[in-house]
TIVEX-193777 format. One record per residue (C-alpha): residue number from 1; residue in one letter; chain; x, y, z. Coordinates in steps of 0.5 Angstrom, whole numbers, plus 500, padded with zeros to 3 digits. Layout:
# residues N
NUM_a_A_X_Y_Z $
...
//
This chain:
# residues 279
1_x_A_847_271_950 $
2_x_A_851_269_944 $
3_x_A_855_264_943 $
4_x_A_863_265_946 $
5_x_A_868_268_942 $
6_x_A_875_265_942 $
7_x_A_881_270_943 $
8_x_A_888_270_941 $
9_x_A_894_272_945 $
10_x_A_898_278_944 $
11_x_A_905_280_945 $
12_x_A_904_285_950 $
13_x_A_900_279_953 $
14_x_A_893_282_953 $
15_x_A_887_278_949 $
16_x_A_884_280_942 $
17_x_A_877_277_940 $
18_x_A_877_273_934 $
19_x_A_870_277_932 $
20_x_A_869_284_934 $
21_x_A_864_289_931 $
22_x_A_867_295_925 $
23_x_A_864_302_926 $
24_x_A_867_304_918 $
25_x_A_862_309_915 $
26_x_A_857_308_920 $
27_x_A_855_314_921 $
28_x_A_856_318_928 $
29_x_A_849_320_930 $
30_x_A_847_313_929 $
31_x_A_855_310_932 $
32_x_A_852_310_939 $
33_x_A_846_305_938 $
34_x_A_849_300_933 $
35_x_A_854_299_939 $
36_x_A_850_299_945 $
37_x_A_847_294_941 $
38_x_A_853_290_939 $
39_x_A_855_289_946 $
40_x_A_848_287_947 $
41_x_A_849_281_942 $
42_x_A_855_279_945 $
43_x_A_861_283_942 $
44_x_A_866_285_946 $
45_x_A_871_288_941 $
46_x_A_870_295_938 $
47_x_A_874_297_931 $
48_x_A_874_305_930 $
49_x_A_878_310_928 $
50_x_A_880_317_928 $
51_x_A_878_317_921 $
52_x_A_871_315_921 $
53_x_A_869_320_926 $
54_x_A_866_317_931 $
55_x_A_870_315_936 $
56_x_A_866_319_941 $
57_x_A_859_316_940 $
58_x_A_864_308_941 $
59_x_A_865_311_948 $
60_x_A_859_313_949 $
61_x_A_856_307_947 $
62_x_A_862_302_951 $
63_x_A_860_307_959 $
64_x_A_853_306_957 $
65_x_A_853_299_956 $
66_x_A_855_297_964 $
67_x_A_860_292_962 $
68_x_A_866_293_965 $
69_x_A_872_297_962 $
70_x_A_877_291_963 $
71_x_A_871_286_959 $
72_x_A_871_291_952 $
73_x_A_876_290_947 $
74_x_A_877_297_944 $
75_x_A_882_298_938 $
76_x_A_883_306_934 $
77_x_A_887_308_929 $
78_x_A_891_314_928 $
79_x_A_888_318_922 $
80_x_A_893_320_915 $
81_x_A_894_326_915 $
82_x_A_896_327_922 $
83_x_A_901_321_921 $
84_x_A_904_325_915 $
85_x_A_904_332_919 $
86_x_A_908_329_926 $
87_x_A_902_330_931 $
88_x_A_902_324_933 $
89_x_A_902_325_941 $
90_x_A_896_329_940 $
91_x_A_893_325_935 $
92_x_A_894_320_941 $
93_x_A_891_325_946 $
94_x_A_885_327_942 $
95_x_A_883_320_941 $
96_x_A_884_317_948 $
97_x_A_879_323_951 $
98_x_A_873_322_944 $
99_x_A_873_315_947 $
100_x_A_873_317_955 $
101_x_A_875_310_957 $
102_x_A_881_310_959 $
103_x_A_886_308_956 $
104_x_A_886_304_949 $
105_x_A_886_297_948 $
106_x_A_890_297_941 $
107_x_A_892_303_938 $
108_x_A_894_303_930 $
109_x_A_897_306_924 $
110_x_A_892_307_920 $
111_x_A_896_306_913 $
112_x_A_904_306_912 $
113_x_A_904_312_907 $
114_x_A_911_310_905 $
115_x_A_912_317_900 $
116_x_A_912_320_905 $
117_x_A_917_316_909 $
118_x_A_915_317_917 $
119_x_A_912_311_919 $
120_x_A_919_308_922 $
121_x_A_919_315_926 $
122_x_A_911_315_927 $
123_x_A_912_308_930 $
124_x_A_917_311_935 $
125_x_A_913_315_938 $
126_x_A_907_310_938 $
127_x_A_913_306_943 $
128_x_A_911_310_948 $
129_x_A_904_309_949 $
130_x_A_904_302_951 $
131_x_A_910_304_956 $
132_x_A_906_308_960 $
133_x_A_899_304_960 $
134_x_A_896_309_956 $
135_x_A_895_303_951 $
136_x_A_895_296_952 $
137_x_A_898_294_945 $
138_x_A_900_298_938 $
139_x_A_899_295_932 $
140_x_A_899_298_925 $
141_x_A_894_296_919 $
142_x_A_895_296_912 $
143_x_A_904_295_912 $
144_x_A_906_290_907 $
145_x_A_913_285_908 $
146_x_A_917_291_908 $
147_x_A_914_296_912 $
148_x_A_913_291_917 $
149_x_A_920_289_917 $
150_x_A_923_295_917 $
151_x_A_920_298_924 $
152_x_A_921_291_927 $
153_x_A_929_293_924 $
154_x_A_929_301_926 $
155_x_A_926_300_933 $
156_x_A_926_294_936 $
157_x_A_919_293_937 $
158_x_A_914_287_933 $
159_x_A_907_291_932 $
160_x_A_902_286_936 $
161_x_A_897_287_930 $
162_x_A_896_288_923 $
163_x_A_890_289_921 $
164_x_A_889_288_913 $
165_x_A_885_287_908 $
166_x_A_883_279_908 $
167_x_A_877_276_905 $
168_x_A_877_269_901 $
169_x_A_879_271_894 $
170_x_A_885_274_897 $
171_x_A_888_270_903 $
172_x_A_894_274_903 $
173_x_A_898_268_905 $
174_x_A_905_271_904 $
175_x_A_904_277_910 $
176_x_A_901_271_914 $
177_x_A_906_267_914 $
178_x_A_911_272_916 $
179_x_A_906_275_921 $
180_x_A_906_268_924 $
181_x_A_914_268_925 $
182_x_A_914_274_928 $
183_x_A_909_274_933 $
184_x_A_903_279_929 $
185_x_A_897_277_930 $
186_x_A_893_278_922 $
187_x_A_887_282_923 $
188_x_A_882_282_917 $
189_x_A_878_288_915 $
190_x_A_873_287_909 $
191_x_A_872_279_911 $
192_x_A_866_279_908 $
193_x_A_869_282_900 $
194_x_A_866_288_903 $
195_x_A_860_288_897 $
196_x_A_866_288_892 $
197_x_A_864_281_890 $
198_x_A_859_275_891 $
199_x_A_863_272_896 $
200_x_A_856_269_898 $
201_x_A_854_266_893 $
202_x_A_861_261_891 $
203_x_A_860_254_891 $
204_x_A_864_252_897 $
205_x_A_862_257_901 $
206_x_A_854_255_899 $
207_x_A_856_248_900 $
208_x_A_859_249_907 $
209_x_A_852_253_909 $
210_x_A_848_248_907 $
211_x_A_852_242_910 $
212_x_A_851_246_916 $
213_x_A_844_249_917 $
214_x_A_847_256_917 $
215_x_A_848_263_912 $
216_x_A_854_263_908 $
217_x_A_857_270_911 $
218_x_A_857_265_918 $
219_x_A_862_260_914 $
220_x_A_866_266_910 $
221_x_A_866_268_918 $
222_x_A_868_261_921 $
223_x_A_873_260_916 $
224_x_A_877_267_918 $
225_x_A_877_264_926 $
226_x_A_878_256_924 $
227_x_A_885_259_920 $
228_x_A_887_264_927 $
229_x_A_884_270_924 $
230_x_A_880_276_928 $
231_x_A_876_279_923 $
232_x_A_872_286_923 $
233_x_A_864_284_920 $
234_x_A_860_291_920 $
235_x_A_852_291_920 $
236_x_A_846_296_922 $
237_x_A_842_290_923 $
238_x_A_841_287_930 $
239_x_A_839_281_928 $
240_x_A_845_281_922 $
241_x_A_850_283_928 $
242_x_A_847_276_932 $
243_x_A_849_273_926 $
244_x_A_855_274_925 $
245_x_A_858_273_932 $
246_x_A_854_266_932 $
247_x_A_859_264_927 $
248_x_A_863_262_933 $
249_x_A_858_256_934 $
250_x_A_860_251_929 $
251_x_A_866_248_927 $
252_x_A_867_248_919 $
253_x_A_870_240_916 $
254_x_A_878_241_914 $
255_x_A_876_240_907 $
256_x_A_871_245_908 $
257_x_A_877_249_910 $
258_x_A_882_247_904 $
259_x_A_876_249_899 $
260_x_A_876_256_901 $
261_x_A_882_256_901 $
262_x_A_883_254_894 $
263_x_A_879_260_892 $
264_x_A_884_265_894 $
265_x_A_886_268_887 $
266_x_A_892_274_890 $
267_x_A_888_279_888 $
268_x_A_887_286_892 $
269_x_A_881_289_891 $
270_x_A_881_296_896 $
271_x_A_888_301_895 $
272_x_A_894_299_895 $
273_x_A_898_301_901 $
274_x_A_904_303_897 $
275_x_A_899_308_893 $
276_x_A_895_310_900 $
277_x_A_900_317_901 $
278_x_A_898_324_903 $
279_x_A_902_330_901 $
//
C-alpha cells in the first residue's frame, strides 16, 4: 500500500486529500483502467469533469474498485457551455447519474467567464446542491480575487475550493493569501508545468531530489503538500501513478522549501481566466 496521503478540512466539514488522481485528456476508453489502477496505488481522490468527457468510466472504475463510497474522494466540474446556457441544474443531474456514485464529493465551476457575467448566479443555483446532500462541498476553479470576492459578497457562501493553476514557476501567492483568510482551500492543477517547461531539471529541484534518493517530480510534489496545497498529478503509467503518490513519504528541508519558493516568477502559462469566455 502506498504511502498515506494527508488531507485537509474543508468548510462543509468534509475532507480533501492533498494528492489525488487527474483524468484531463485521458481518453475515455482507457479512464476506467487508469482509474482502477489509481485507487490500486492508494489514490483516493478522483479529479474529472464534465468536459473531459469521462466522468461515466471515473464512476465505473470507483464501484468497480470495491472500495467503499465514503473512502473515494470524487470531485467534477460544471462544463462552459452549460455554464453560459443557464443549465445548471441539469448539467448537475447529468453528471451526478454519468458518475452513478451517489452523490458528489465536490462539485466546481469549471471557469468564471466573467464576459458573459452569470457565474454570480451559476453559483447561486450550485448553493443548492450541497443543502440537499447531492454534493458534500462546492468550489469554483480558475476565479481570481474578484470573482471569488464577488460570489462571497453576492451570495453569502465561501467556495470550499479553488482549484488553479499553480506550479513552482507561478505560486499565485496573492490568490492564496486571500484563499487563506477566507477559508478556501488552493487546489492546484498543472502542479508539475504540465510539460510547458523543464520544471525537472531546475537546480533547486534537482538538488532537493538528490539530497533525498528521489525523482524531481516527487520534490516538485512534495513542495506543493509541505505548503498545504492539494495538487492533481496525471499519469497512464501505473508505475508513475505509485510514484507520484510516494511523494507523501518524505519531508523537504525549510530551506528546500524557500529555494523553491524563490522560483516563483508570476507568470501565467495556461489561459487567462478573464480571456476564457464562451458566447
Amino acid at each position: 500500500m502506498a504511502t498515506s496521503v494527508p488531507s485537509l478540512a474543508l468548510n462543509a466539514g468534509n475532507r480533501i486529500p492533498q494528492l489525488g488522481f487527474g483524468v484531463f485528456l485521458i481518453k475515455p476508453e482507457v479512464t476506467q483502467q487508469a482509474v482502477e489502477e489509481a485507487l490500486e496505488v492508494g489514490y483516493r481522490h478522483i479529479d474529472t469533469a464534465t468536459g473531459y468527457g469521462n466522468e461515466a468510466e471515473v464512476g465505473a472504475a470507483v464501484r468497480a474498485s470495491g472500495i467503499p463510497r465514503e473512502e473515494v474522494f470524487v470531485t467534477t466540474k460544471l462544463k462552459n457551455d452549460h455554464h453560459a446556457a443557464g443549465d445548471i441544474e441539469g448539467a448537475f443531474q447529468r453528471s451526478l447519474d454519468a458518475l452513478d456514485l451517489g452523490y458528489i464529493d465536490l462539485y466546481l465551476i469549471h471557469w468564471p467567464m466573467p464576459k458573459n457575467d452569470v457565474y454570480v448566479e451559476t453559483w447561486r443555483t450550485f448553493t443548492g446542491f450541497t443543502s440537499d446532500g447531492r454534493a458534500k462541498s462546492i468550489g469554483v476553479s480558475n476565479f481570481k480575487i474578484p470573482h471569488l470576492q464577488r460570489i462571497i459578497d453576492e451570495t453569502g457562501v465561501t467556495p470550499a475550493v479553488n482549484q488553479v493553476e499553480l506550479h513552482p514557476t507561478f505560486q499565485q501567492r496573492e490568490l492564496r493569501a486571500f484563499h487563506e483568510q477566507h477559508g478556501i482551500e488552493t487546489e492546484a492543477w498543472a502542479p508539475l508545468g504540465q510539460g510547458r517547461y523543464d520544471v525537472f531539471s531546475l537546480p533547486p529541484i534537482v538538488a532537493a531530489a538528490e539530497a533525498h534518493g528521489v525523482t524531481s517530480a516527487q520534490v516538485v510534489l512534495r513542495w506543493h503538500v509541505q505548503t498545504g496545497l492539494i495538487a492533481l498529478p496525471k499519469s497512464s503509467s501505473k508505475d508513475r501513478m505509485r510514484e507520484n503518490l510516494e511523494s507523501a513519504g518524505f519531508e523537504l528541508t525549510a530551506d528546500q522549501m524557500a529555494a523553491i519558493d524563490d522560483l516563483d516568477q508570476n507568470v501565467r502559462l495556461a489561459a487567462d481566466p478573464d480571456d476564457m469566455n464562451v458566447d
